[in-house]
KEKE-3310 file (N, C-alpha, C; in steps of 0.2 Angstrom, whole numbers, plus 5000, padded with zeros to 4 digits):
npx = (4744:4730:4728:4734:4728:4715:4719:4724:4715:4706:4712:4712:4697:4695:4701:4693:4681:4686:4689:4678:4673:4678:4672:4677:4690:4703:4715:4729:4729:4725:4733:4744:4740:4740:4747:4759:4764:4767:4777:4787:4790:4794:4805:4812:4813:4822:4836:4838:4838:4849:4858:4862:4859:4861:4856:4845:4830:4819:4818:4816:4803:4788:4780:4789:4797:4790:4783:4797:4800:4789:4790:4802:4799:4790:4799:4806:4799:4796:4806:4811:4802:4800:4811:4809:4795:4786:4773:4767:4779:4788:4785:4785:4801:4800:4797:4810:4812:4801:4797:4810:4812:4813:4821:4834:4835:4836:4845:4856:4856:4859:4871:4877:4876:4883:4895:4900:4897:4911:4921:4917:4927:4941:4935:4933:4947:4953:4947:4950:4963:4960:4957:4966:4973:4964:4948:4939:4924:4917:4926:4937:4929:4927:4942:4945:4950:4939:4929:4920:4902:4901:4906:4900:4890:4893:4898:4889:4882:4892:4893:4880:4879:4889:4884:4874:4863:4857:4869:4865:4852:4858:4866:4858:4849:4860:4862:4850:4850:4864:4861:4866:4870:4883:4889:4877:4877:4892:4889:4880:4887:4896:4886:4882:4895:4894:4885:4886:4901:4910:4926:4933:4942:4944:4932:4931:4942:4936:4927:4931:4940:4929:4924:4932:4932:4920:4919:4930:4922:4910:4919:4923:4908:4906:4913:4909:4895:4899:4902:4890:4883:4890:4888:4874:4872:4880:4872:4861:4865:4867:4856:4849:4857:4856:4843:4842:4852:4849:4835:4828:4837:4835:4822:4812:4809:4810:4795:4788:4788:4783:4771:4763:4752:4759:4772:4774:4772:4782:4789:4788:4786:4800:4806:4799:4810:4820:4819:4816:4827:4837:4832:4835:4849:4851:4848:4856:4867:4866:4865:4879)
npy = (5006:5002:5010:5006:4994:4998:5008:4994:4987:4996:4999:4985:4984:4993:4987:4976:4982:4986:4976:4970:4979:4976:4965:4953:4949:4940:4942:4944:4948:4961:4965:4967:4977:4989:5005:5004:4991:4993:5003:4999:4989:4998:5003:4994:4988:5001:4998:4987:4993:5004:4993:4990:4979:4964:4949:4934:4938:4931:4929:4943:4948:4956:4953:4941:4951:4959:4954:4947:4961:4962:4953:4954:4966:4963:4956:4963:4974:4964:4962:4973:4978:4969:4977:4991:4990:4995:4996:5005:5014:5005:5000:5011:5014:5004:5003:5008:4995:4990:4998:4997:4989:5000:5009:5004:5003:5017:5019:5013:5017:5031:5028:5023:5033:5041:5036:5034:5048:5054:5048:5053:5065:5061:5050:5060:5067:5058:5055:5065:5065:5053:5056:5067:5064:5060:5069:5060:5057:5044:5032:5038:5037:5024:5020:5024:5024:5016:5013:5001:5007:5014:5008:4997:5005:5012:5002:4999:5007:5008:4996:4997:5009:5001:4994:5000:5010:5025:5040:5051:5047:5036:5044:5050:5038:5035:5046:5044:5032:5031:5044:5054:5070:5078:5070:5069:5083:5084:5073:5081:5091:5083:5082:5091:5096:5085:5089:5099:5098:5102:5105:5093:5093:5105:5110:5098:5102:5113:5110:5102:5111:5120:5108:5104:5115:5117:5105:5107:5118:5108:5101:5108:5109:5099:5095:5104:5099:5085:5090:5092:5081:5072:5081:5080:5065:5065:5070:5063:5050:5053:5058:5047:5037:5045:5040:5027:5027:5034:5035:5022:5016:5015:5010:5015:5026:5020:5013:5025:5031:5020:5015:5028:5040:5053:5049:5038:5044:5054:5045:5039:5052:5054:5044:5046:5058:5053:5045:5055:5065:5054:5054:5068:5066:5057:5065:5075:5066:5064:5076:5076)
npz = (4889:4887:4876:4867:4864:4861:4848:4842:4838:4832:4820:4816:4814:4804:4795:4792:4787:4776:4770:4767:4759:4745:4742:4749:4744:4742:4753:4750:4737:4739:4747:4737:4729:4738:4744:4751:4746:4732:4735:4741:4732:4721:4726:4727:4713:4709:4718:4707:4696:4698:4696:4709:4718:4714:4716:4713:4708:4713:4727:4734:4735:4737:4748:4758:4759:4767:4776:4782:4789:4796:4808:4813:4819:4827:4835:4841:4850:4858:4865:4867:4877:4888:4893:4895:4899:4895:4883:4871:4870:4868:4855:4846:4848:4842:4826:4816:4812:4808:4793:4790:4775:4767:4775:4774:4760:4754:4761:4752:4740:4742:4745:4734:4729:4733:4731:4718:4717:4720:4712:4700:4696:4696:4683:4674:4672:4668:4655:4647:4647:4639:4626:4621:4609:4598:4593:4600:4607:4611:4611:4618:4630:4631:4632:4643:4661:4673:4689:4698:4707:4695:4684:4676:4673:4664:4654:4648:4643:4633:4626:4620:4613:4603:4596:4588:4594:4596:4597:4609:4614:4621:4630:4637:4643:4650:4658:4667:4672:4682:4688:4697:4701:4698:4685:4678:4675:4668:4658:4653:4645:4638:4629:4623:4615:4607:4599:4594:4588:4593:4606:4613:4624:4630:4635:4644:4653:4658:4663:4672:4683:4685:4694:4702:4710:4717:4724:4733:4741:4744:4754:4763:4767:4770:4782:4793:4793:4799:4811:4817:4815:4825:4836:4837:4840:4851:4859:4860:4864:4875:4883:4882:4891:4902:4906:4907:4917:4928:4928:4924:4932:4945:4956:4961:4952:4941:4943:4944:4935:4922:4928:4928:4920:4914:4915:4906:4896:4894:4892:4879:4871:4874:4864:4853:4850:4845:4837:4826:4828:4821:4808:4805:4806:4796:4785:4786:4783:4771:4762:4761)
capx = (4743:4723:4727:4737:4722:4710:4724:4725:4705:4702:4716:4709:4690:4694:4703:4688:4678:4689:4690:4670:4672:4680:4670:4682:4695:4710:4720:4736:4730:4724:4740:4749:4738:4741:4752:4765:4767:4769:4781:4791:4792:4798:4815:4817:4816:4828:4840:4840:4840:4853:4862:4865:4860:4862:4854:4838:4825:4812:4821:4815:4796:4786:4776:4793:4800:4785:4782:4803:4801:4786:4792:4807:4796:4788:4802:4808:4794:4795:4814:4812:4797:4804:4814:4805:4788:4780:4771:4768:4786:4791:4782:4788:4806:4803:4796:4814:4810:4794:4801:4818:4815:4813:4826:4839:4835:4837:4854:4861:4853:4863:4879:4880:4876:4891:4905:4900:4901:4917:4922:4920:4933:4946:4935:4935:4951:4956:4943:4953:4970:4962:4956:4969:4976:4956:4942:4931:4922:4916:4933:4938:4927:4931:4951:4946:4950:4934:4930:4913:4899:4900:4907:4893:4884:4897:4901:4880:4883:4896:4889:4871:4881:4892:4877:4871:4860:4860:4872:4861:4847:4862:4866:4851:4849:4866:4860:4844:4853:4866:4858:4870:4870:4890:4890:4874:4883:4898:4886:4877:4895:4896:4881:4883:4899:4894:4882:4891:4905:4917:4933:4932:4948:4943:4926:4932:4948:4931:4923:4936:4940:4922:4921:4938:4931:4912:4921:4933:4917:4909:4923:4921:4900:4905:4917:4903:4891:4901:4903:4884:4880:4892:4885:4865:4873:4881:4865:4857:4868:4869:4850:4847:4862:4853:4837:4843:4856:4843:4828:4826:4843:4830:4818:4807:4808:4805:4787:4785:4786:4780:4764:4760:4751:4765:4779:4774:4770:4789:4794:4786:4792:4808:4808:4798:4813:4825:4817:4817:4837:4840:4831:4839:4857:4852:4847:4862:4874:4862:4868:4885)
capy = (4999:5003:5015:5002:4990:5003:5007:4991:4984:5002:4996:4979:4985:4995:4981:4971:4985:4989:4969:4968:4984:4973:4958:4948:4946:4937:4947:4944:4952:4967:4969:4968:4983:4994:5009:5000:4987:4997:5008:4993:4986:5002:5004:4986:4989:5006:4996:4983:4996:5004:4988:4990:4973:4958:4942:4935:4944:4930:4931:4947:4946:4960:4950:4939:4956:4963:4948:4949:4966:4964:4946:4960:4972:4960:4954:4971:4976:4961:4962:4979:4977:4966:4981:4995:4989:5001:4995:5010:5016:4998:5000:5017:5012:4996:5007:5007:4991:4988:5001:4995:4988:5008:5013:5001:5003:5022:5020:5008:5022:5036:5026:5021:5039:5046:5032:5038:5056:5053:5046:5057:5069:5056:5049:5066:5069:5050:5055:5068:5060:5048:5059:5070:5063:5063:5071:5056:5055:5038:5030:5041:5033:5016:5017:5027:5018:5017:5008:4999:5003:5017:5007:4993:5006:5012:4998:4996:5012:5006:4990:4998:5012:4999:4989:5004:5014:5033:5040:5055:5045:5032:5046:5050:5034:5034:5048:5043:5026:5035:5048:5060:5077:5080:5065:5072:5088:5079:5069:5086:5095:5080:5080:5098:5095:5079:5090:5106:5096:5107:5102:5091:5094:5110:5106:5094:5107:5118:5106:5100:5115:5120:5103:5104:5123:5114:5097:5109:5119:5101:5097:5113:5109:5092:5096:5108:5093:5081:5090:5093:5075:5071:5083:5077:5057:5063:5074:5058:5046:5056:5057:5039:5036:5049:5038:5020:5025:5038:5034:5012:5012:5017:5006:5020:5031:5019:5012:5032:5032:5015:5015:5035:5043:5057:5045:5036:5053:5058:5040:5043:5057:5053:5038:5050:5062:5049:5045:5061:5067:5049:5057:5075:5063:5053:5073:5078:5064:5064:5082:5076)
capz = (4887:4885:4871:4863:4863:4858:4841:4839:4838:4829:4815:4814:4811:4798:4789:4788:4781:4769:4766:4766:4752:4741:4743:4752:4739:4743:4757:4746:4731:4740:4749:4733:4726:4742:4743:4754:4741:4727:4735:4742:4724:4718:4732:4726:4707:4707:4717:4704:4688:4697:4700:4717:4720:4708:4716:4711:4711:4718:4732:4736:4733:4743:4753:4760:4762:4773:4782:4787:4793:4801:4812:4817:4822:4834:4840:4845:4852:4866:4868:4871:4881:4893:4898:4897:4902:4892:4878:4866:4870:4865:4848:4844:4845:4837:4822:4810:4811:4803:4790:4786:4768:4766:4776:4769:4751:4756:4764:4749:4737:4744:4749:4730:4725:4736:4731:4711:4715:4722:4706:4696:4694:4692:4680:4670:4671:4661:4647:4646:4645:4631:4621:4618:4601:4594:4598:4598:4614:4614:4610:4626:4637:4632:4635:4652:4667:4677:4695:4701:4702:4689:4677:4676:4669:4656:4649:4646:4639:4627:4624:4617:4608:4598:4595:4584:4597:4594:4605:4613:4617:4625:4635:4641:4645:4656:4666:4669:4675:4686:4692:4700:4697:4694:4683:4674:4671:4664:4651:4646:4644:4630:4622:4617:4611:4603:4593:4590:4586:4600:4606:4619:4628:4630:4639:4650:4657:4660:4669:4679:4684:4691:4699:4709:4717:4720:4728:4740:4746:4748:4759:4771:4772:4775:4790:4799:4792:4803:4818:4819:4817:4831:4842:4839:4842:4858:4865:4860:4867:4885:4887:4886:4897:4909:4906:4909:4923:4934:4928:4926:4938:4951:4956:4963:4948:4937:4942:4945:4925:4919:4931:4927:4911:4915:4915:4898:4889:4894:4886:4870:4867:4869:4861:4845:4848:4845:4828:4822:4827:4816:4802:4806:4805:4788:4779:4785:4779:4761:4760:4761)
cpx = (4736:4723:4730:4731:4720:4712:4721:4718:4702:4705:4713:4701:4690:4697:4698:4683:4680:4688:4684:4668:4672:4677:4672:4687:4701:4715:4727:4736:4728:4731:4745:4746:4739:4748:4759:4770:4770:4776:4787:4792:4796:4802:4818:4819:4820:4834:4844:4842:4845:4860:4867:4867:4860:4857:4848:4833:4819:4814:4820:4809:4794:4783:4782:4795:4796:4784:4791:4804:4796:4786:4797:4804:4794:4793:4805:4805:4795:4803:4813:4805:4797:4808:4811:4798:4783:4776:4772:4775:4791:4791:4785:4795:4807:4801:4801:4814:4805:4795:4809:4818:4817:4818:4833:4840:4836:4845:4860:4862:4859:4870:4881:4880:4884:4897:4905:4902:4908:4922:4926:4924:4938:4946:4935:4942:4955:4953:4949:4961:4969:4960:4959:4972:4969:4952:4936:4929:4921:4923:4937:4934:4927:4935:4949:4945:4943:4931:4922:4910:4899:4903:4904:4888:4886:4899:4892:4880:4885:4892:4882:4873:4883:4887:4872:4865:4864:4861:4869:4857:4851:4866:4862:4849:4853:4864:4857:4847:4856:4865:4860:4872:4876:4891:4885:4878:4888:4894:4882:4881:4896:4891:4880:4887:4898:4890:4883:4895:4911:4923:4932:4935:4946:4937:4928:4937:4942:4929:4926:4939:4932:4922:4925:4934:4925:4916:4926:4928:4911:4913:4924:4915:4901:4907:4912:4895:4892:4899:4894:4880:4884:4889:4878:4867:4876:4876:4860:4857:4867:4862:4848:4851:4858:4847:4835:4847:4851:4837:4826:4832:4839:4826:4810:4805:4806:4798:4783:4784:4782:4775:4762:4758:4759:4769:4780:4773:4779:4794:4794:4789:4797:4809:4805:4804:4821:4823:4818:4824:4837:4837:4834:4847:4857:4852:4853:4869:4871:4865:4876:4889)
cpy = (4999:5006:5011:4998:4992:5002:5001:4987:4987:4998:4990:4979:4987:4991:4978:4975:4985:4979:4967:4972:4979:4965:4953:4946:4943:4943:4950:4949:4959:4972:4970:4976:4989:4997:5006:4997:4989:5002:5004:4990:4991:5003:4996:4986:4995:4999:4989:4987:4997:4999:4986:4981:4967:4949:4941:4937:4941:4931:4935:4952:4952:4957:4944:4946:4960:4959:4947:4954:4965:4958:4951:4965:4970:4959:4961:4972:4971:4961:4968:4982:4973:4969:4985:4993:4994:5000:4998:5014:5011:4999:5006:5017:5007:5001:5006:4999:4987:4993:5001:4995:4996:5010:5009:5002:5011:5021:5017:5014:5027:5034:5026:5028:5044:5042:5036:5046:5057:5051:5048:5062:5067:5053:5053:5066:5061:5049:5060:5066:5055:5053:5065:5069:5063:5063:5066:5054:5048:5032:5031:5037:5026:5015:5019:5024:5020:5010:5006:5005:5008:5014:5001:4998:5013:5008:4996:5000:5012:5002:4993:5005:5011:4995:4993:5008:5021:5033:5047:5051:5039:5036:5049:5045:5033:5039:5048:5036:5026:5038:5052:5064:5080:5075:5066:5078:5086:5076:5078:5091:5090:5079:5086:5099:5090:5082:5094:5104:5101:5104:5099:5092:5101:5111:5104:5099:5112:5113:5105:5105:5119:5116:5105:5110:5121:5109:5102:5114:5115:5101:5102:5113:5103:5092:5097:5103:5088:5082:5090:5087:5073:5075:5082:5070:5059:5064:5067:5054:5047:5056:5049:5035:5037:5044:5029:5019:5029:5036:5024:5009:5013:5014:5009:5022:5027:5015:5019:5031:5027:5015:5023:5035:5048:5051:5042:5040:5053:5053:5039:5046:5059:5050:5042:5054:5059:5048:5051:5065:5060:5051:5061:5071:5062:5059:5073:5075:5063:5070:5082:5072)
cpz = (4884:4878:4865:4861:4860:4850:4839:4835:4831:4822:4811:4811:4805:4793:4787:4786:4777:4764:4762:4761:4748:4740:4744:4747:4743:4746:4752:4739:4735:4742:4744:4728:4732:4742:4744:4749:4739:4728:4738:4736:4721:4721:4730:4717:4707:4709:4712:4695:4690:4698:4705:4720:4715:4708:4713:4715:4716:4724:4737:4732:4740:4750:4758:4763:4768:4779:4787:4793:4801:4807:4814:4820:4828:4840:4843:4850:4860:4868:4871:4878:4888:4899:4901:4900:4900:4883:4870:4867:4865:4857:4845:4842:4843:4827:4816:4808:4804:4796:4786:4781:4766:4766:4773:4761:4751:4756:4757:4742:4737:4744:4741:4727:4726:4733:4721:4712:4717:4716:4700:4693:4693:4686:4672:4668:4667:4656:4645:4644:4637:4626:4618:4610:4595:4596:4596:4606:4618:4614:4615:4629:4637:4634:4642:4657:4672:4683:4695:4705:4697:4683:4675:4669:4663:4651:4647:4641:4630:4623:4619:4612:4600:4596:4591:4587:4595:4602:4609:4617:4623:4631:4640:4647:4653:4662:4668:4676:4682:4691:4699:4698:4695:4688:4678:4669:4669:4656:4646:4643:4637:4625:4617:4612:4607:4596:4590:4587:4588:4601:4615:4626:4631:4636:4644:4655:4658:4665:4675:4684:4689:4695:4706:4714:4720:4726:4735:4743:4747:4754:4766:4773:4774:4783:4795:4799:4797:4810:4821:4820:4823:4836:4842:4842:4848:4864:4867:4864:4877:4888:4888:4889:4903:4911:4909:4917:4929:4933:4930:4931:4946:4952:4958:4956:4943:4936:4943:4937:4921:4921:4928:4919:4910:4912:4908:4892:4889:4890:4880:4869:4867:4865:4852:4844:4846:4837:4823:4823:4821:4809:4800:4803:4798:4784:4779:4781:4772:4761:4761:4756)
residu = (UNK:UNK:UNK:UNK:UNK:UNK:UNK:UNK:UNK:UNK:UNK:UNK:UNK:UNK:UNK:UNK:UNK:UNK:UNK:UNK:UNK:UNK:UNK:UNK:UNK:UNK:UNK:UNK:UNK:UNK:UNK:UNK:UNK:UNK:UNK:UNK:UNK:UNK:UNK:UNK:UNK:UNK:UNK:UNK:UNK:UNK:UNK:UNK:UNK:UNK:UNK:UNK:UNK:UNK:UNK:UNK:UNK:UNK:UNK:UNK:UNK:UNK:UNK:UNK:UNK:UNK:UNK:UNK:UNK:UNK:UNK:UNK:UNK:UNK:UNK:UNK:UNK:UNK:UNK:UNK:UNK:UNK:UNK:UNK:UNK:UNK:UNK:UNK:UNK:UNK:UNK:UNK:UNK:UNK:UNK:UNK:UNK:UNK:UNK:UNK:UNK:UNK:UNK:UNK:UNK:UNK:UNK:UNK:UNK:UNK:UNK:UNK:UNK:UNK:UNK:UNK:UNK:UNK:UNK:UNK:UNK:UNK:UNK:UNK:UNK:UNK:UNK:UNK:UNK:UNK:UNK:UNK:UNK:UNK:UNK:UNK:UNK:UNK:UNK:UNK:UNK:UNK:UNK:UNK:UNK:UNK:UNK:UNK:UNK:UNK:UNK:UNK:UNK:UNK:UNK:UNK:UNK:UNK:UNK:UNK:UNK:UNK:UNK:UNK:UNK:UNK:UNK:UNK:UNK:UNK:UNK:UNK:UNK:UNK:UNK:UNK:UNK:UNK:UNK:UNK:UNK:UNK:UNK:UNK:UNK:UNK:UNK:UNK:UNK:UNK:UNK:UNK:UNK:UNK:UNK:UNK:UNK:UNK:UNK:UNK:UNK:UNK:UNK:UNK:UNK:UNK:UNK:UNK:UNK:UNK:UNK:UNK:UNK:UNK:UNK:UNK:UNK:UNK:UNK:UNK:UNK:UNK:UNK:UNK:UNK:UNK:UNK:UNK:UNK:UNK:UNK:UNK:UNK:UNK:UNK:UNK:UNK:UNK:UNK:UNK:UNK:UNK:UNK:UNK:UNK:UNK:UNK:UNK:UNK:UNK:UNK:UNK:UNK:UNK:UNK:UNK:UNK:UNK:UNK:UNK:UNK:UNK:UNK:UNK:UNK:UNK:UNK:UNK:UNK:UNK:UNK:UNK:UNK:UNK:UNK:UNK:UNK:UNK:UNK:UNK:UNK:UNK:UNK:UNK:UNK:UNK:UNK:UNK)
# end
C-alpha cells in the first residue's frame, strides 16, 4: 500500500515538472502530443484505413477513448480490491484495462487479418475460373465472387482502376490496404504477369498449388498451436483456483498473504504471471 503511495506521489511530481517545462500549456494539448496519444490515434486510424470499423469517427476522439479506459481501470481496481485486499495486486490485474483501446484494436486487427487469409484461396481459385476465356485480369476480378471484408477493398480497387488509375500503383495500393501476406503474394504473381504479359491461368494453377501445401502445414501448426493454448489456459485456470479456494478460502491464510511483504510479493507475481501467459496465448493465436 506504501509503495503504492510512494509510485503514485513519484508519478504525479513529475507531471507537474514536465508541465512546469512547458510553461503550463493546456494539459489537453500536451496529452494530445504524447506517445500514448499518437499511438492510440494510430490503432484507430489503421482500423479505419483498414475498414474495420465504419462509424463516425468523432466518436472515437483519443481523449474520450482514454478517459473510458481509464474510468475502467479504476473501477477494476476497487472491485477487485474489495476482494483481494491487495492494492498493487489490484492494479496489476486491472492493467488490460487501462490498455484495452491497444488490446482491442490489436485483436480486431488480427481477427480481420485471419478471416481475409482464409479467403483467399477460394478467392484465387474464382479469378481463375473467370478468366479462362481472356486473359484480362481485371475483368477476372470484377466477375469473381468475393465475401466481406476483403471485398470493400476490391471493389476500391476496381472503382480507382476504372476511374483511369494506373493499375500497378492500384495494386500496390491494395496490398498495402490488405495487408496479408498470401494476398500480397497473389497481387505480385499479377503484377509480373500484368507486365510480362504471361498467362494468367497458368500462374494462378502455380499458386494455388503452393497455397494449398502452405494452408495444410498451417493446419498441422495450428493443431499443436491449439493444444498449447489449452494447456497454458488450464495451468492458468487451476492456479487461481488453488488461490481462491486454499488461499482467500482460508481465513488464516489469507491475512497471512494480504498483511505480509511475502505474501503480496507471491500476489504480484502471480497476478504479472497471468499477464504474461495472456500475451504468450495472443502470439500464439497471431501465429495461427
Amino acid at each position: 500500500m506504501k509503495i503504492c503511495i510512494f509510485l503514485l506521489i513519484f508519478f504525479l511530481v513529475n507531471i507537474l515538472i514536465e508541465w512546469s517545462k512547458k510553461d503550463y500549456i493546456n494539459p489537453l494539448i500536451i496529452f494530445k502530443q504524447s506517445k500514448i496519444a499518437r499511438l492510440i490515434t494510430d490503432k484507430v486510424n489503421i482500423l479505419y484505413d483498414k475498414k474495420i470499423i465504419n462509424f463516425n469517427k468523432k466518436y472515437l476522439t483519443v481523449l474520450k477513448i482514454t478517459t473510458i479506459s481509464f474510468v475502467l481501470y479504476l473501477i477494476s481496481i476497487i472491485i477487485l480490491y474489495s476482494y483481494i485486499k491487495v492494492l498493487s495486486t489490484s492494479m496489476i490485474l486491472s492493467i488490460p484495462f487501462l490498455i484495452s483501446p491497444l488490446i482491442i484494436s490489436k485483436i480486431l486487427i488480427e481477427r480481420n487479418k485471419q478471416i481475409i487469409s482464409k479467403q483467399i484461396p477460394f478467392y484465387a481459385i474464382n479469378i481463375k475460373n473467370q478468366i479462362k476465356d481472356e486473359n484480362n485480369i481485371i475483368q477476372a476480378i470484377k466477375r469473381a465472387r468475393v465475401e466481406e471484408p476483403l471485398a470493400r477493398h476490391i471493389n476500391e480497387f476496381l472503382t480507382s482502376v476504372f476511374n483511369g488509375a494506373n493499375v500497378i500503383s492500384s495494386f500496390n495500393k491494395l496490398k498495402q490496404d490488405v495487408d496479408v501476406k498470401d494476398f500480397t503474394e497473389l497481387i505480385n504473381s499479377f503484377e509480373d504477369c500484368y507486365k510480362n504479359g504471361g498467362d494468367f491461368v497458368r500462374v494462378l494453377e502455380k499458386y494455388i498449388i503452393i497455397n494449398t501445401k502452405e494452408r495444410l502445414q498451417k493446419t498441422e501448426m495450428e493443431e499443436k498451436a491449439f493444444s498449447s493454448i489449452v494447456t497454458l489456459v488450464v495451468m492458468t485456470f487451476l492456479n487461481i483456483l488453488v488461490i481462491i479456494t486454499f488461499v482467500f478460502g482460508n481465513a488464516e491464510y489469507a491475512n497471512i498473504v494480504r498483511g505480509t511483504n511475502a505474501g503480496r510479493a507471491i500476489l504480484n507475481l502471480n497476478a504479472i504471471t497471468y499477464m504474461l501467459t495472456s500475451i504468450i496465448i495472443f502470439r500464439v493465436y497471431k501465429e495461427e
